[in-house]
N, C-alpha and C positions, 0 to 999 in steps of 0.2 A: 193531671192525667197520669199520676203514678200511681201506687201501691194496687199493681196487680189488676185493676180495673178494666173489665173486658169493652174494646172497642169496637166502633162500627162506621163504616164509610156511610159521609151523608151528602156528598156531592160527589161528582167529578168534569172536569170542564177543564178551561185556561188557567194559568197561571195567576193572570190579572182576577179573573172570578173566584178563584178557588182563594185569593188573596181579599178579596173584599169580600167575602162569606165569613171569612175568619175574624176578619177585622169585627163585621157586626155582630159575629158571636160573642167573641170575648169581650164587647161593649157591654153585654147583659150579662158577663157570668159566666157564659158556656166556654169551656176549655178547650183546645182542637189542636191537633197536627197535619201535617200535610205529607204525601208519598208523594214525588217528581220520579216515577222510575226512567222514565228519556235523561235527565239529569244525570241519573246516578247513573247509568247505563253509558252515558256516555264518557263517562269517570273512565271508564272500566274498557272503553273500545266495542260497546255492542250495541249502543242505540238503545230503541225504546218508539213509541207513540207521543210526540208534542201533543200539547194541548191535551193529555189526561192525566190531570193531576188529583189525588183525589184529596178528600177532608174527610176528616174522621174524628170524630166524638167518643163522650164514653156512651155507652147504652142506655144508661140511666137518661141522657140529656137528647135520644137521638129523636126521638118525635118532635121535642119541643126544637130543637134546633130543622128538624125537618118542615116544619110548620112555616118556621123566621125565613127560612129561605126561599119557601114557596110564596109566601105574602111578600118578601124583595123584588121577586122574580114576575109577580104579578103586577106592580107601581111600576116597574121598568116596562113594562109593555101598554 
């Protein structure tokens, strides 16, 4: 997820979720990072929203990973 490559959020949710989206991304290939702003926020003295964390892909990868997590999301229920 470097050389300049424009990203895009493709979840946001818990921690635990936003951590097992990732996991099964990068199982197949897809590269991801995560934002915790309550985390950093609390670094710093000013809070934040728990439980929205988001995930972010490059663009290139965001449908097909938008897809994986919809079909996760579907066998969980």
């Amino acid at each position: 997820m470097t050389n300049n490559n424009e990203i895009a959020c493709v979840f946001v949710g818990s921690f635990i979720d936003v951590q097992y989206y990732k996991e099964r991304l990068e199982e197949i290939g897809i590269s991801s990072l995560t934002k915790d702003e309550f985390s950093s926020g609390m670094i710093v003295g000013m809070g934040g929203i728990p439980d929205s964390i988001e995930l972010f892909v490059e663009e290139s990868d965001l449908e097909k990973a938008k897809k994986i997590i919809r079909n996760i999301r579907n066998e969980e229920n």
